[in-house]
C-alpha positions as CSV (number, residue, x, y, z in Angstrom):
1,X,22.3,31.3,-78.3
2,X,21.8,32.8,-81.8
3,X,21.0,30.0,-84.6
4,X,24.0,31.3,-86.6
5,X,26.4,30.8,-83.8
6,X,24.9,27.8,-83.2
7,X,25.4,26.4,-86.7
8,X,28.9,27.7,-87.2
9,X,29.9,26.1,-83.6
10,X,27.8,22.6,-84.0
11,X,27.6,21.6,-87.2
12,X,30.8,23.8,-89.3
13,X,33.1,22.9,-86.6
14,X,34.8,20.3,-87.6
15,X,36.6,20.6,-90.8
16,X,34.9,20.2,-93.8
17,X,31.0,19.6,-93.5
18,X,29.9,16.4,-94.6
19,X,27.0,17.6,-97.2
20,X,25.7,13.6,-97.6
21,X,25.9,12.6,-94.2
22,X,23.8,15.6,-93.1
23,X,21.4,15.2,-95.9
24,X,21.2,11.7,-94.4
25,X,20.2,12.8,-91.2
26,X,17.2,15.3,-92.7
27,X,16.1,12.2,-94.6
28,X,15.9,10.0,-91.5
29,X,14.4,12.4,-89.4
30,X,11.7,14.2,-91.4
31,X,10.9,12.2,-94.2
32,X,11.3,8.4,-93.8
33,X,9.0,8.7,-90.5
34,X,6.6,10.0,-93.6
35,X,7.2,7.6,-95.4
36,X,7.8,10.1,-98.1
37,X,10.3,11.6,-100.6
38,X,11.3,15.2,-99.3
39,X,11.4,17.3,-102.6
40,X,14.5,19.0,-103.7
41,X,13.4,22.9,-103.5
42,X,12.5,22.0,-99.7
43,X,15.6,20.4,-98.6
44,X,17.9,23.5,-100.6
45,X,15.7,25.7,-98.8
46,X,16.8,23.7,-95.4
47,X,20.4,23.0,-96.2
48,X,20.7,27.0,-97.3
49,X,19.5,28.0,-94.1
50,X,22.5,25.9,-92.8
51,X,25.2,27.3,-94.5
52,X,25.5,24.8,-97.0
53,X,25.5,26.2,-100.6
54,X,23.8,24.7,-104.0
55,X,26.8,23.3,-105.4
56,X,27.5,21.2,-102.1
57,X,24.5,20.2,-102.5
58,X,24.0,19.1,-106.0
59,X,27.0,17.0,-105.2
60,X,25.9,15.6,-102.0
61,X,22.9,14.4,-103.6
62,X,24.3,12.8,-106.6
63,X,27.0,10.7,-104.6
64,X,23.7,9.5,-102.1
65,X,22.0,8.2,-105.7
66,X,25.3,6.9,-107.5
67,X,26.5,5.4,-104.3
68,X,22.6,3.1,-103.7
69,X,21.6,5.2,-100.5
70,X,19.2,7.3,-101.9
71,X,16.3,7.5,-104.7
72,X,15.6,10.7,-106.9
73,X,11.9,10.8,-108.1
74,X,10.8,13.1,-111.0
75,X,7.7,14.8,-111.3
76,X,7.7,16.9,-114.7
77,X,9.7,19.6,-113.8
78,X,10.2,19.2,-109.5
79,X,12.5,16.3,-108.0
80,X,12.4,14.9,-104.8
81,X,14.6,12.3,-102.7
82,X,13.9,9.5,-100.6
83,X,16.3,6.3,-98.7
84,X,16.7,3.3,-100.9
85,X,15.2,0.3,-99.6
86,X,18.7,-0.6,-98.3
87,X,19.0,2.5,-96.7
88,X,15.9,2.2,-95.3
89,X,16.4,-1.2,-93.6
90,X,19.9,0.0,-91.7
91,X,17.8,3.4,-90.8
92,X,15.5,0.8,-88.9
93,X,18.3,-1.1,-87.1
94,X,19.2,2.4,-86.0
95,X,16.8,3.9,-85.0
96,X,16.2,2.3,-81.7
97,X,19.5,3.9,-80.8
98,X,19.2,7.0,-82.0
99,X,15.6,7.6,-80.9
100,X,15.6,5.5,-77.5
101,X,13.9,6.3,-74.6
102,X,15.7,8.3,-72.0
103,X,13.1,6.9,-69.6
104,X,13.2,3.4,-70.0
105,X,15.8,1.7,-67.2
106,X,19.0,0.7,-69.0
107,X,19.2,-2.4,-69.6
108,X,21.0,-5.5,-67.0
109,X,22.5,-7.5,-69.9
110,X,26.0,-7.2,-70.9
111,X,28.4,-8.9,-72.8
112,X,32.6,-8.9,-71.6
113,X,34.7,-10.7,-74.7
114,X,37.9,-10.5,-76.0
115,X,37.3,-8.8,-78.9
116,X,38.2,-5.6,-80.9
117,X,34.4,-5.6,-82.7
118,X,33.0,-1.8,-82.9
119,X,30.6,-0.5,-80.5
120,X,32.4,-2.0,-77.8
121,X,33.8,0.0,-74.9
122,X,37.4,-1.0,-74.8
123,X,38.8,-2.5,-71.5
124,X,42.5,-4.0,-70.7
125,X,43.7,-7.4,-72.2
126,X,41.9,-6.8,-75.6
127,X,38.5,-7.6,-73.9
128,X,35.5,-5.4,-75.0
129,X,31.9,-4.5,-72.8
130,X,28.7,-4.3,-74.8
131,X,25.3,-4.5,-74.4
132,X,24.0,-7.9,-74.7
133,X,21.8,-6.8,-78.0
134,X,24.6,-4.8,-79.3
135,X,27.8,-7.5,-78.6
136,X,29.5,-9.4,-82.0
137,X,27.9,-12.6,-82.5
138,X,31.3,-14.4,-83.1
139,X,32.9,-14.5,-79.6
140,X,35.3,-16.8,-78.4
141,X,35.7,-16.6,-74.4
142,X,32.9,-14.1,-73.2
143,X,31.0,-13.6,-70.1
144,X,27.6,-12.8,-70.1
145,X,25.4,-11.0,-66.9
146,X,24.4,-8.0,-64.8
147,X,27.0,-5.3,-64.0
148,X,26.6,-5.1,-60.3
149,X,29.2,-2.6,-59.3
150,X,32.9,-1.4,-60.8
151,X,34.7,1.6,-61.4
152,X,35.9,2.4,-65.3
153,X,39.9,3.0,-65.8
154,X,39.2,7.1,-66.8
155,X,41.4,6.1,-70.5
156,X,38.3,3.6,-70.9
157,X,36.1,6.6,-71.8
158,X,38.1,8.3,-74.7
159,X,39.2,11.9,-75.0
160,X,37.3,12.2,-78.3
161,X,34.1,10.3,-76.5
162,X,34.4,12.9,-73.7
163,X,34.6,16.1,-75.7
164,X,32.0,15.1,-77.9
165,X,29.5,14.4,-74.9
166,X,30.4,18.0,-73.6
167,X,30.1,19.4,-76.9
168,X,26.4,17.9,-77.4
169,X,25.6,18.9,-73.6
170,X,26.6,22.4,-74.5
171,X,24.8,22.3,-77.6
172,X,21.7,21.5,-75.7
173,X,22.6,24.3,-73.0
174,X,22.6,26.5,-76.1
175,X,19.3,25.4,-76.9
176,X,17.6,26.1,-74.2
177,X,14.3,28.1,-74.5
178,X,14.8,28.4,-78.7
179,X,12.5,31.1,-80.5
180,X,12.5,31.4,-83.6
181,X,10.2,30.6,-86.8
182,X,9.2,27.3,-88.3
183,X,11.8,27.4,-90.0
184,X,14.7,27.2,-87.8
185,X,13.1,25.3,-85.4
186,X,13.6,22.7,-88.2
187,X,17.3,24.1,-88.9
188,X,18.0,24.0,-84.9
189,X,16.4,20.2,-84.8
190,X,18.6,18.9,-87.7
191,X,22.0,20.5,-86.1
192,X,20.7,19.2,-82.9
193,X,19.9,15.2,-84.5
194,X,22.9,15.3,-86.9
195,X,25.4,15.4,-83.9
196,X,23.4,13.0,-81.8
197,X,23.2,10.7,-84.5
198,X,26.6,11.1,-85.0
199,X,27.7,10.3,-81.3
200,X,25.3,7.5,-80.2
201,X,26.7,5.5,-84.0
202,X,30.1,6.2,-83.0
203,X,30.8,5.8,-79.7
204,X,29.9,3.0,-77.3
205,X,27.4,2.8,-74.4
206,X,28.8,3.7,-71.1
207,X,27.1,1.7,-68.2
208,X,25.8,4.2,-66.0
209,X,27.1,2.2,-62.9
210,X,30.4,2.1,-64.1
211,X,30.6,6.2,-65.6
212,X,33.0,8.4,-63.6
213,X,31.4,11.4,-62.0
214,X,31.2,14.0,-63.8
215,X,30.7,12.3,-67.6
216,X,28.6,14.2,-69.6
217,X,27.7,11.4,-71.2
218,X,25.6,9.8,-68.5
219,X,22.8,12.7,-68.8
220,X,23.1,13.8,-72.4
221,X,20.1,11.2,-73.5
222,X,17.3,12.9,-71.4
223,X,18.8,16.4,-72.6
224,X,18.4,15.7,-76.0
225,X,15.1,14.0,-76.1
226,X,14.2,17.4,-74.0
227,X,15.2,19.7,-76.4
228,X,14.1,17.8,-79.3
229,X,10.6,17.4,-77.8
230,X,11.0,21.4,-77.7
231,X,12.0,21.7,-81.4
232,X,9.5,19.2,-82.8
233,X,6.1,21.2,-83.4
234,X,7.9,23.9,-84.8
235,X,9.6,22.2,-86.8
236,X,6.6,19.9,-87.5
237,X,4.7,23.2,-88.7
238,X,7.2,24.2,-91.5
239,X,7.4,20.2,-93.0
240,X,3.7,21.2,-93.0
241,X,3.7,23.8,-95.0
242,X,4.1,24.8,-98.7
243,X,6.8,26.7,-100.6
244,X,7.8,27.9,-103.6
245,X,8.2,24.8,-105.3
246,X,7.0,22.2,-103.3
247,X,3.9,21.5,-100.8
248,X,3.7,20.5,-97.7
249,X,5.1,17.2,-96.2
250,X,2.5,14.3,-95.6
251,X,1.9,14.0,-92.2
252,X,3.4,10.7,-89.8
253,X,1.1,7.5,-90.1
254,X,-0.4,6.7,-86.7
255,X,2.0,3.6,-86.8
256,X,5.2,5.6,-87.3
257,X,7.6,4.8,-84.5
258,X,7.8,6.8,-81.8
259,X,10.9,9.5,-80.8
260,X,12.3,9.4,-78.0
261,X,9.4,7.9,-76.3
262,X,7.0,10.3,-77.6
């Protein structure tokens, strides 16, 4: 699928783009890991490439600084932005989610309460299923254990949560086989992270015993870890080089987390 298509179809789809949110996403994807600020003429020359013009920008970036998620640094004449220290430490509690490894057996523990807390899949009688890491820590009656077998009401898994996990498999269908320059290889990464990001922080996690055939959710992880694994050098190579008005990104420490298991 063409990278315009793409853009318009998976990241202009839904109304009116969300300029900070997405900057949010480069941040924690290419320059956090870096431990470094990404400067200002490289992320306009990324966000234009997106469809996103200056003025968007300019605002995007000054709500992320007034509002305490983001740094601007100055450097005579050249800016650049980085994740406050507050920013930073939620990116960490995060990451594990959006980054996990699609190989690594899910996990046994799970938590049934009668709760409305977020990140909870949302079952009959007001209870809630979470994963045992994931579950509110004020519970009243709650039951704690292994999921050995069930079947899920099909109204457990949203609409919304089911269109979503089709869009993203379709997204990853689309990306199949990418070619393209440095450039959009970064481009195609950030549409592709943005709306995973998204997806994993909003909706909960499906036991895979209990997932009705046929939910798209139950593969997606592995898809995207594929295709991002397919995006990354490429992308890699352009944070690596110069441009008019900034140099090259600094390259990951050897203790940077890893992505996806890689």
């Amino acid at each position: 699928m063409e990278l315009n298509r793409i853009i318009e179809t998976y990241l202009h789809d839904q109304g009116r783009l969300r300029v900070w949110s997405l900057i949010v996403t480069v941040l924690g994807d290419m320059a956090a890991p870096r431990k470094a600020a990404m400067p200002t003429a490289r992320l306009g020359v990324l966000l234009d490439a997106m469809g996103v013009g200056r003025p968007a920008q300019k605002t995007a970036l000054s709500r992320l600084v007034k509002d305490g998620l983001a740094l601007r640094e100055k450097t005579g004449r050249t800016s650049a932005y980085r994740f406050s220290e507050a920013t930073w430490a939620e990116t960490i509690k995060v990451e594990p989610l959006i980054y996990a490894d699609p190989d690594t057996a899910e996990p046994q523990d799970w938590v049934i309460a009668q709760s409305d807390a977020p990140r909870g899949l949302r079952l009959t009688g007001g209870f809630g299923l979470w994963l045992a890491d994931q579950a509110p820590q004020d519970l009243g009656f709650a039951l704690r254990g292994e999921i050995i077998t069930g079947n899920l009401p099909p109204a457990v898994i949203g609409q919304d949560h089911q269109t979503e996990a089709l869009a993203l498999t379709q997204l990853c269908h689309g990306l199949e086989g990418f070619e393209g320059t440095s450039l959009e290889h970064a481009v195609a990464r950030v549409v592709l992270i943005h709306r995973w990001r998204r997806y994993v922080l909003r909706f909960p996690k499906v036991p895979q015993i209990l997932a009705e055939q046929g939910f798209a959710g139950t593969e997606l992880p592995a898809k995207v870890a594929r295709i991002y694994a397919a995006l990354r050098d490429g992308s890699d190579m352009w944070l690596g080089e110069a441009g008019e008005g900034y140099g090259p990104m600094p390259p990951k420490p050897a203790t940077a987390q890893t992505r996806f298991g890689h």
